[in-house]
FILUMVO-717021 format. One record per residue (C-alpha): residue in one letter; chain; x, y, z. Coordinates in Angstrom, 1 decimal, padded with zeros to 4 digits. Last residue first. Layout:
<recs>
REC   res   chain        x        y        z
REC     A       A        X        Y        Z
...
</recs>
This chain:
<recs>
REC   res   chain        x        y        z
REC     X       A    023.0    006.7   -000.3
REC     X       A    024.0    006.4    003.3
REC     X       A    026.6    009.1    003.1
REC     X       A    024.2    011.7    004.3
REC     X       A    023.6    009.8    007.4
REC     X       A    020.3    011.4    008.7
REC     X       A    020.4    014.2    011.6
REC     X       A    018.5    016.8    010.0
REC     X       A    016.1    014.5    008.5
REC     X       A    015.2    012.6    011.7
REC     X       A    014.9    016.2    013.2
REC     X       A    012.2    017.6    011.0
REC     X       A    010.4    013.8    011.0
REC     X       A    010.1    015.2    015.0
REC     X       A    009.6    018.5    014.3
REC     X       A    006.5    017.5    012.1
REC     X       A    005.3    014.8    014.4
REC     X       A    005.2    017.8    017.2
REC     X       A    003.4    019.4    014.9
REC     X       A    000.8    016.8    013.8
REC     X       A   -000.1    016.5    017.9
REC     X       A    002.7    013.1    018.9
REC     X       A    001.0    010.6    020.7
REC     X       A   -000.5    008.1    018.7
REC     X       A    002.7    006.6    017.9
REC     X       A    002.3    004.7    014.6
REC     X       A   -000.2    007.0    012.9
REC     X       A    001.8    010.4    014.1
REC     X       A    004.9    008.9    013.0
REC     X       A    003.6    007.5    009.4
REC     X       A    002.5    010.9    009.1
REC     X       A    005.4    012.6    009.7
REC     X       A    007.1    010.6    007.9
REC     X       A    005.3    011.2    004.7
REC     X       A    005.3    015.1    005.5
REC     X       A    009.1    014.8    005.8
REC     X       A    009.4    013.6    002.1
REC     X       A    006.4    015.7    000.6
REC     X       A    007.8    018.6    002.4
REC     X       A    011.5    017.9    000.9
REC     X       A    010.4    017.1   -002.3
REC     X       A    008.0    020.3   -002.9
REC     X       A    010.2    022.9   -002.0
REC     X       A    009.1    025.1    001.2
REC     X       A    011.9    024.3    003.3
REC     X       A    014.2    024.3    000.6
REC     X       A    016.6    027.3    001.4
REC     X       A    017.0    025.8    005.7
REC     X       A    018.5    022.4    003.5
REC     X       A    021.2    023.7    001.7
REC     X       A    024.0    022.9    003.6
REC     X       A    024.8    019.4    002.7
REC     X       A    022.8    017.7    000.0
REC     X       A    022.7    014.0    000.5
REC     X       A    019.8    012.8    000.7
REC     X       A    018.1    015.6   -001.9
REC     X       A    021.0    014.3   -004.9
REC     X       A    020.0    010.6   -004.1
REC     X       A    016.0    011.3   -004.9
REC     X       A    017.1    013.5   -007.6
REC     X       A    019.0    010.5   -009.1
REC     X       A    017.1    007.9   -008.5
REC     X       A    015.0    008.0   -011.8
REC     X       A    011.5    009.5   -012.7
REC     X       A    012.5    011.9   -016.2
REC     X       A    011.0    009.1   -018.5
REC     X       A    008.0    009.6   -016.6
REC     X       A    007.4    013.2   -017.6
REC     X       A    007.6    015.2   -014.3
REC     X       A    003.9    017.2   -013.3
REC     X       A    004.1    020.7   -012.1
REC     X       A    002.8    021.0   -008.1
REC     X       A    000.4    022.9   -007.3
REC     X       A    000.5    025.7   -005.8
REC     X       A   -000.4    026.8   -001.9
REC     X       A    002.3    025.1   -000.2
REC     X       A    001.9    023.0    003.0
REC     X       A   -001.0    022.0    002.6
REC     X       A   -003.2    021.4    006.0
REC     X       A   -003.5    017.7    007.4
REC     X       A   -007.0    016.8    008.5
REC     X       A   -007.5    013.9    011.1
REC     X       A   -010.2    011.5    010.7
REC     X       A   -010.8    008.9    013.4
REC     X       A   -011.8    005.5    013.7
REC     X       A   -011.5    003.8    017.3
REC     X       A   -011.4   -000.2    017.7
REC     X       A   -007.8   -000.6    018.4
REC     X       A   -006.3    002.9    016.8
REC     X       A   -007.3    003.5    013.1
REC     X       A   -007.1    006.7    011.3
REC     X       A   -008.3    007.6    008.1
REC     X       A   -006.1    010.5    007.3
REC     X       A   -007.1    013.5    005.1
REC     X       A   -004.8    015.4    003.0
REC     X       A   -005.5    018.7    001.8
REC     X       A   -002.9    019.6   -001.5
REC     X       A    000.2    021.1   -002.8
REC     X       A    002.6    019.3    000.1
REC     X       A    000.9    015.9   -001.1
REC     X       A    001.9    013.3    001.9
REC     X       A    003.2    009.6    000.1
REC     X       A    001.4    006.5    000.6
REC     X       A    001.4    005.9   -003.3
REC     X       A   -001.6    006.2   -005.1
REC     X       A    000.0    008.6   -007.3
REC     X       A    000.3    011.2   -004.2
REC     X       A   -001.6    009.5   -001.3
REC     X       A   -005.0    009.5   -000.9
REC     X       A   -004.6    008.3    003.0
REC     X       A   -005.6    005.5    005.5
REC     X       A   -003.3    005.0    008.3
REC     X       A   -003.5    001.6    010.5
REC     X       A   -002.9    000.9    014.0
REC     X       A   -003.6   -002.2    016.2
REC     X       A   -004.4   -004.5    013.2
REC     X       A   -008.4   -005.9    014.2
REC     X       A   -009.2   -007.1    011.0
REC     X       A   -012.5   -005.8    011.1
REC     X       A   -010.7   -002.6    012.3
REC     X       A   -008.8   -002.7    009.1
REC     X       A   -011.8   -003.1    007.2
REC     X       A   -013.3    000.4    008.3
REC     X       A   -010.3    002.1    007.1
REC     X       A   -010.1    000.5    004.0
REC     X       A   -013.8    001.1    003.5
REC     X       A   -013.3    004.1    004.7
REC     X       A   -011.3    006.0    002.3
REC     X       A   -012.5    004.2   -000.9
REC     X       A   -014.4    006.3   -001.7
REC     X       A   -012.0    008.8   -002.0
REC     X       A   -010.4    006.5   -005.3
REC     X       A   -006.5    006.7   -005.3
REC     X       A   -006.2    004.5   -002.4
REC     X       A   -003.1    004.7    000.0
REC     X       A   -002.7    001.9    003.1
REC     X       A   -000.3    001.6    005.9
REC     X       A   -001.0   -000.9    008.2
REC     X       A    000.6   -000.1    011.7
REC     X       A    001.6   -003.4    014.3
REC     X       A    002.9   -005.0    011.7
REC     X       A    001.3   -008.6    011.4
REC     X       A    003.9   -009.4    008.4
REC     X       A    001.4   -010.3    005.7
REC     X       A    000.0   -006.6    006.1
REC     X       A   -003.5   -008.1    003.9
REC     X       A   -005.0   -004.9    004.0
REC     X       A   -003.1   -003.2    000.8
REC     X       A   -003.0   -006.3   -001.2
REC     X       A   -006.5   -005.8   -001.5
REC     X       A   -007.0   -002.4   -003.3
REC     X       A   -004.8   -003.5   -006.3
REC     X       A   -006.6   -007.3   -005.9
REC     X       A   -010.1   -005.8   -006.3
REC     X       A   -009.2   -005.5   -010.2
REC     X       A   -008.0   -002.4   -012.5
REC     X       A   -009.5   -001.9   -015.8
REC     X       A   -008.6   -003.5   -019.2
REC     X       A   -009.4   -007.4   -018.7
REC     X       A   -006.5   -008.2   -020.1
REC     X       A   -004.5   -005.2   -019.3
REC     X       A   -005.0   -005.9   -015.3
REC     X       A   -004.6   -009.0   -015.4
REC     X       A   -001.1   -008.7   -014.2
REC     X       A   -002.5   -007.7   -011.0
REC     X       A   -003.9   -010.8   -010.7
REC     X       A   -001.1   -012.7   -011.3
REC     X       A    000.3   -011.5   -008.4
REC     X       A   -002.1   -012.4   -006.2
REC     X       A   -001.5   -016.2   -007.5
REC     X       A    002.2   -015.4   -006.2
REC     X       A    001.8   -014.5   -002.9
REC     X       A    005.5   -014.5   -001.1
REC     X       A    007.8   -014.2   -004.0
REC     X       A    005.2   -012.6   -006.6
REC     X       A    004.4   -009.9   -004.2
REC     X       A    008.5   -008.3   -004.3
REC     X       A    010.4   -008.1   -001.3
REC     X       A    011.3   -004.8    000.0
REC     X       A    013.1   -004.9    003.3
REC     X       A    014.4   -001.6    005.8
REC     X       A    015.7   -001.9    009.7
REC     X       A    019.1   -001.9    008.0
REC     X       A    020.7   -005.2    009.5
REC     X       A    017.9   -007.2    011.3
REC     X       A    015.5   -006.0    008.3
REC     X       A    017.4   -007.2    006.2
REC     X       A    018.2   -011.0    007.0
REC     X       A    014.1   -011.2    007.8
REC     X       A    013.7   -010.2    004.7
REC     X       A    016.4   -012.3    003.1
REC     X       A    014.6   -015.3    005.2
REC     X       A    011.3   -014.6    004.2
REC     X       A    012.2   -015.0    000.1
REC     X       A    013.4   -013.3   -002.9
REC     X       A    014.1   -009.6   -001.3
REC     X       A    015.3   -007.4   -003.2
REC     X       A    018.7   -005.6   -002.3
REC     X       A    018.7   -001.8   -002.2
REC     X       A    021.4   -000.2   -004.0
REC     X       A    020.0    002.8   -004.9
REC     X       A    019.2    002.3   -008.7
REC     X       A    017.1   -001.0   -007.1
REC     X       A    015.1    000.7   -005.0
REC     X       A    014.2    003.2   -007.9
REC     X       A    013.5    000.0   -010.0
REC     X       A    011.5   -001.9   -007.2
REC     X       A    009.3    001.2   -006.0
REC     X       A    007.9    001.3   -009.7
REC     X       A    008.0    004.0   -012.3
REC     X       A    004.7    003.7   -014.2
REC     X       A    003.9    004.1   -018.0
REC     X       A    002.3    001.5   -018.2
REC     X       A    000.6   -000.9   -015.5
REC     X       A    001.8   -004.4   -014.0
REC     X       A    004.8   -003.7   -014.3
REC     X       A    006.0   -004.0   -010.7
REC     X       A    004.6   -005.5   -007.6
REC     X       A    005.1   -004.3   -004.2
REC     X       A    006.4   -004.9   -001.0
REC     X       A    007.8   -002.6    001.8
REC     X       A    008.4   -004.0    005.5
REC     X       A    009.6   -001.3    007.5
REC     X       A    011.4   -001.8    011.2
REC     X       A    011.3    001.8    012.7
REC     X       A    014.7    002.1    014.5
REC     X       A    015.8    005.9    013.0
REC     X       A    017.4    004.9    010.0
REC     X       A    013.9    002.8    009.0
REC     X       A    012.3    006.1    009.5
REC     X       A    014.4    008.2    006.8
REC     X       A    014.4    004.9    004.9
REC     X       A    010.7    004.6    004.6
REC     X       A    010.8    008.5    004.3
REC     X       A    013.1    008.1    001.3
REC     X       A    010.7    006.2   -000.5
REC     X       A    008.2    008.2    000.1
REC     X       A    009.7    011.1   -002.3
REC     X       A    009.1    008.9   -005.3
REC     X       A    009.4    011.0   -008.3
REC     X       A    006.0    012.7   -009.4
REC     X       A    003.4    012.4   -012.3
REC     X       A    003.4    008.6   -013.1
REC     X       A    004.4    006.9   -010.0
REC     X       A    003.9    003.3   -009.2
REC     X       A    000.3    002.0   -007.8
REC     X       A    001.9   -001.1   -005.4
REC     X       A    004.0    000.4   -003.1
REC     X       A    002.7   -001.3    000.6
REC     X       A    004.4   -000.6    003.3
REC     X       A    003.5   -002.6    006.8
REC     X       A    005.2   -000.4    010.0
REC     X       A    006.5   -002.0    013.3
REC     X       A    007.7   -005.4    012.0
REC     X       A    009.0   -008.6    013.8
REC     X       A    008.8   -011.8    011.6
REC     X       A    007.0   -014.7    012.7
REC     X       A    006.9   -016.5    009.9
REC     X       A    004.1   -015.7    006.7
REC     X       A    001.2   -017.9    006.4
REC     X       A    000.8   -016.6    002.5
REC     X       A   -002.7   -018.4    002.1
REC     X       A   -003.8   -017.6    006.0
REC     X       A   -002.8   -013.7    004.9
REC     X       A   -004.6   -013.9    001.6
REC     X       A   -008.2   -015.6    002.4
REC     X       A   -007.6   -012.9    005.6
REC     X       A   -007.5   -010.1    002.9
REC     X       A   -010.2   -011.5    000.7
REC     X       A   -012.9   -011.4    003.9
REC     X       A   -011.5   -008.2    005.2
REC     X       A   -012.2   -006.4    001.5
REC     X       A   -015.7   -008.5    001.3
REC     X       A   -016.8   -007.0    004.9
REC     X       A   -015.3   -003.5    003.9
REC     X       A   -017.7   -003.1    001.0
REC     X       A   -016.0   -003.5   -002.3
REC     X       A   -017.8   -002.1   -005.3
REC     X       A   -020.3   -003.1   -007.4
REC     X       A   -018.6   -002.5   -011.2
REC     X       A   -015.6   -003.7   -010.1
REC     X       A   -016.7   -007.0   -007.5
REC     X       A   -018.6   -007.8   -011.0
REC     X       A   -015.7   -007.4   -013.0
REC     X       A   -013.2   -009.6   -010.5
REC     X       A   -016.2   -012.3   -010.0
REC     X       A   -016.7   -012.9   -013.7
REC     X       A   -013.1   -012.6   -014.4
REC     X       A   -012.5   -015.4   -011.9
REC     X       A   -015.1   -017.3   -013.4
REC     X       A   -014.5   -017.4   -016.8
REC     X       A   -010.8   -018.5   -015.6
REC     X       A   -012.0   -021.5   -013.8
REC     X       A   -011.3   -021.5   -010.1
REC     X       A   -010.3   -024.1   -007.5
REC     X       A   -006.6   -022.3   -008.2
REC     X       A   -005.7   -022.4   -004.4
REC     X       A   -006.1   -018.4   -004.5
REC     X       A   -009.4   -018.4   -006.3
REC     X       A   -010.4   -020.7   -003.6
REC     X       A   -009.4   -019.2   -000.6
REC     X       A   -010.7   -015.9   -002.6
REC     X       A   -014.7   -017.8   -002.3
REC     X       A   -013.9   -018.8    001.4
REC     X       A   -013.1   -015.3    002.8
REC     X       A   -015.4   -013.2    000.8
REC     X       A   -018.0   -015.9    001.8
REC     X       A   -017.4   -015.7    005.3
REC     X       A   -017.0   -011.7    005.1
REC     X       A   -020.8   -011.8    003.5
REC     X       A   -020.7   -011.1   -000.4
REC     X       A   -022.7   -008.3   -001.7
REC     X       A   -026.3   -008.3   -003.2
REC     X       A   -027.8   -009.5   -005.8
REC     X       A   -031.7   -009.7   -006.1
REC     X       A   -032.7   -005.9   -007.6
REC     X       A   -030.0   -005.0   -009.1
REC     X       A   -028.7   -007.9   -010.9
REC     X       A   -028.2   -011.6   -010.1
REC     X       A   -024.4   -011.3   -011.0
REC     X       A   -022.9   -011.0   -007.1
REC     X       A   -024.8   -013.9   -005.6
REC     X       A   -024.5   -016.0   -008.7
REC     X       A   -021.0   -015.6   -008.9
REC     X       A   -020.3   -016.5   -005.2
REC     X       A   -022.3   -019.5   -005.9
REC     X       A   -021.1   -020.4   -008.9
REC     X       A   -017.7   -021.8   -007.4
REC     X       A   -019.0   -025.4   -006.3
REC     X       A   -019.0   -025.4   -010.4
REC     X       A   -022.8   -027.0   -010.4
REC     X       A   -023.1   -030.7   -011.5
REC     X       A   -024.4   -031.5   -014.8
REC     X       A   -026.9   -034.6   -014.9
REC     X       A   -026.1   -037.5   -017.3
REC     X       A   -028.8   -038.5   -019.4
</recs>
């Protein structure tokens, strides 16, 4: 009789599936090891869906989330690539246009290098960073060398997941098999392939506020902003109480960022999220002092100022404020 030899893969199955009582969660070692292997495609299929609907109905703990975010930055092994801010735009919008996008290139105008990447599709009914991008005239990148190329001539690249960590990708595109979201839409968020010196990160679950937060300093990135963006976008909500999960070298903090308007905000029917309004508030002359209390303009000068007060560390939210304030004033109107 010949004897059956254990999937070297059970293991982290088994740990996570033994139930309530004997299971528990992954160590960052085994986090690490186990997604090395889903990433080098060690992994039967059963499996993986095993361990992505288990990790689901548990729970990430910031131990696993580091663990699968290094098993993804030593898998990519990205050059040496100078970046100041890491920006993912992986959720897509669904309610609102996307404001933050202009912010990225409100900074990026100002000497901030931005690194934005993102995968699109992967959910319906979504308008993705890579469309609106591309209605403006924005390149995509295909590789580290057009990022790099970008970024040394605009401050500002997008590249898409699939070109630089393609078995993540598939994972997001898993999502309408298995029918709910997997660990790899909150993962992709630590992984900063770039070694920015700030990690940006938006999570749509609360929860999940300081677990990204808390992984980040397990991964010790210098600076790193923690928000529930608008969407699940790293975008400021001018109609709501933001919060932001701050990291700076080993210190957490929690800062709370007042609304700026007291309504809320009327949701857009996704066939209505295009460019256009995006291009028409970059370039209007003259009429900026009326909107000081619209919606799209405090979202967009709210994102940067918060990307500011993360990167520098400096600025009180104020002075970030008049700071993002005067970026805006002084922007090239001609640029889009």
């Amino acid at each position: 009789m010949t004897e059956t030899i254990e999937h070297p893969f059970a293991q982290y199955v088994r740990i996570l599936g033994k139930g309530k009582n004997s299971g528990r969660s992954l160590t960052r070692e085994e986090a690490q090891t186990a997604f090395t292997m889903v990433l080098n495609g060690e992994v039967e299929d059963i499996q993986l869906g095993a361990l992505l609907l288990l990790l689901r109905v548990k729970g990430e703990n910031a131990e696993e989330m580091a663990g699968f975010a290094q098993a993804c930055r030593d898998h990519i092994a990205a050059p040496e690539i100078s970046v100041d801010i890491d920006w993912p735009s992986y959720a897509g919008k669904r309610k609102q246009l996307p404001w933050f996008l202009l912010s990225a290139l409100l900074l990026a105008e100002n000497g901030y290098r931005i690194f934005m990447h993102g995968c699109a599709g992967h959910t319906a009914n979504r308008v993705y960073s890579e469309a609106i991008l591309g209605q403006l005239d924005i390149p995509l990148c295909r590789n580290w060398a057009q990022v790099k190329h970008n970024l040394s001539q605009g401050q500002f690249a997008y590249a898409n997941l699939e070109s630089f960590c393609a078995p993540l990708a598939r994972l997001f595109h898993m999502r309408n098999t298995l029918g709910v979201r997997s660990p790899a839409h909150s993962l992709i968020k630590l992984v900063n392939p770039l070694n920015a010196s700030t990690a940006l990160q938006s999570v749509f679950h609360p929860a999940y506020l300081e677990v990204h937060q808390h992984a980040a300093t397990l991964l010790n990135y210098p600076a790193s902003l923690v928000i529930k963006g608008e969407g699940g976008e790293i975008e400021f909500r001018p109609d709501a109480d933001n919060r932001l999960f701050l990291v700076n070298g080993s210190d957490e903090t929690v800062q709370s960022w007042t609304r700026r308007q007291p309504s809320r905000q009327t949701a857009l029917e996704t066939a209505n999220l295009c460019a256009t309004p995006l291009q028409n508030l970059w370039r209007s002359k003259g009429q900026d002092a009326t909107k000081a209390h619209d919606y799209d303009l405090n979202a967009v000068i709210g994102t940067a100022a918060m990307v500011i007060f993360a990167h520098h560390r400096q600025f009180s939210e104020e002075e970030a404020w008049d700071l993002a304030r005067q970026y805006w004033d002084q922007r090239n109107k001609d640029r889009l």
